[in-house]
N, C-alpha and C positions, 0 to 999 in steps of 0.2 A: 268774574268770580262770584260764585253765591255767597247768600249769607250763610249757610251751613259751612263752605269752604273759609270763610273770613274768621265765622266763631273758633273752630278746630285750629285753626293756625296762631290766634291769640291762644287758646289755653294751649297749643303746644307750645308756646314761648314763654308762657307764665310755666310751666312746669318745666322748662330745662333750664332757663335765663334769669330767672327772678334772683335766685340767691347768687347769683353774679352779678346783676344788675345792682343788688344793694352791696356788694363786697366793693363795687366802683365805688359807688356813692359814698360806703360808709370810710372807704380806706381815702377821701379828698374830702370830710367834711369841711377839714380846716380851710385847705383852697377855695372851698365854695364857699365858706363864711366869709374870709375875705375880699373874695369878688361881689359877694350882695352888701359887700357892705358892714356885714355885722361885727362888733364890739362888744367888748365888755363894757358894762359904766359900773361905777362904784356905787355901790349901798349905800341908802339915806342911812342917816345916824339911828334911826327905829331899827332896822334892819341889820344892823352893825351890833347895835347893843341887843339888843332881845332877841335876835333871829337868826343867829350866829351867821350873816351874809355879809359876807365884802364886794362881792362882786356880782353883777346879774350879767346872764348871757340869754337875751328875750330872743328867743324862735318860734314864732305863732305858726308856719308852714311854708316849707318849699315844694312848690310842683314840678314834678321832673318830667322831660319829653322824654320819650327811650323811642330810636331806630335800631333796627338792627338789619343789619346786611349781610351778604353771601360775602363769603372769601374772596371770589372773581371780581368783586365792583369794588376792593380796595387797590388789588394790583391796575386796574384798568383805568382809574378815574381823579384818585385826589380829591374827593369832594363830598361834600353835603349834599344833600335832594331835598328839597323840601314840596310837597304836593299842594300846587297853585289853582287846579281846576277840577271841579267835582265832575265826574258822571251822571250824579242825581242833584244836579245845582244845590249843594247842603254847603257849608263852612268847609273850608281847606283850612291844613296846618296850617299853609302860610296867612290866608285871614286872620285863625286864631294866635298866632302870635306876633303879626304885627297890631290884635286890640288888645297885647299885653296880657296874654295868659301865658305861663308859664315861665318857671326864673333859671331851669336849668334845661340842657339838651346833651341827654347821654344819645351820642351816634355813635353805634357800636360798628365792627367787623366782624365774623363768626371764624373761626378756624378754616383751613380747608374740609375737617372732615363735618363741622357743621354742630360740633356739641361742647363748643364753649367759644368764649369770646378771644380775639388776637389780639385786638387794638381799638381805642376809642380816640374820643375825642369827647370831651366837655365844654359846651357852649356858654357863656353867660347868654343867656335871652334880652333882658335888658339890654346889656353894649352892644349886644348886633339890630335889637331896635333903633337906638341912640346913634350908633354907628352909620343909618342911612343907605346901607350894606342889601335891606329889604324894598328899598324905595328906588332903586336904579331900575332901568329898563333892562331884564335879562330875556334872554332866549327861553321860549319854553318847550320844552324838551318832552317827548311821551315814550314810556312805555311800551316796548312791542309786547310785552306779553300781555298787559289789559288794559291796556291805552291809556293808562292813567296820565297826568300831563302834569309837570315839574319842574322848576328851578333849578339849577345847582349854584353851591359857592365853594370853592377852593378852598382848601386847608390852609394855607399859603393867604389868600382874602382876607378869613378868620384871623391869624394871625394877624396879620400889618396892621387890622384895625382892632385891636384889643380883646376881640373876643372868646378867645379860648381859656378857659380854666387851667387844664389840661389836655396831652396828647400823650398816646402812647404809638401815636401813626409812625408807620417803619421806617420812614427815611424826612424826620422831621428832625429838629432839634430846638422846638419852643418854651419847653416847659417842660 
């Protein structure tokens, strides 16, 4: 695939996907504050008395992964892919996030007709680092259409070892 074919496919996804991709995110922030972790703590007494605050909720940033997939590889598969082997020996996802980049992973499905989402899945990044989940010996798996070479994990994986946020996968009952 060229880069001209690679850049067209990101802004076509940035202009049909985006304002669904945050309609996920912003409709589970709560789910995802509680899986990274985040809390309220109470206001120092400065803050209480002068600065009408009781409560802080500190969010410096979360980075979100975003897949998104054809309709066909949800009925067919059950699974996550994550891209293990470069073509241009550069950083694979799966590098990047077993050095701990990234805290969330929206893995989308696209409808059949291909202009909105069916179903997702939300990863903590974290629990499936922690989980050990990236460190087993898997099959890697390629690509017929541009030999790219991949992992998969099971929805079902995800699950047993904690790491889904949420699923809206069709024949789940996780979360």
């Amino acid at each position: 695939m060229t880069q001209m074919n690679i850049n067209y496919l990101i802004k076509y996804d940035n202009d049909v996907f985006i304002s669904k991709y945050q309609d996920i995110i912003f409709d589970n922030l709560n789910l995802i504050f509680k899986s990274l972790n985040m809390k309220l703590e109470q206001s120092n007494f400065k803050q209480d008395t002068e600065e009408a605050t009781d409560y802080i909720l500190s969010v410096n940033k979360i980075c979100v992964a975003v897949r998104n997939r054809k309709y066909e590889y949800k009925k067919k598969y059950k699974d996550i892919t994550i891209r293990c082997v470069s073509n241009k020996n550069k950083k694979t996802e799966l590098d990047k996030i077993k050095e701990g980049y990234g805290d969330v992973y929206l893995y989308c499905w696209q409808t059949e007709e291909g202009n909105d989402i069916d179903s997702y899945v939300l990863v903590d990044l974290n629990k499936l680092r922690f989980s050990n989940i990236l460190s087993e010996d898997r099959k890697i798996l390629t690509n017929i259409n541009d030999n790219a070479k991949f992992i998969n994990i099971s929805i079902d994986e995800l699950h047993k070892n904690n790491c889904l946020i949420k699923t809206t996968y069709y024949d789940t009952n996780y979360r």
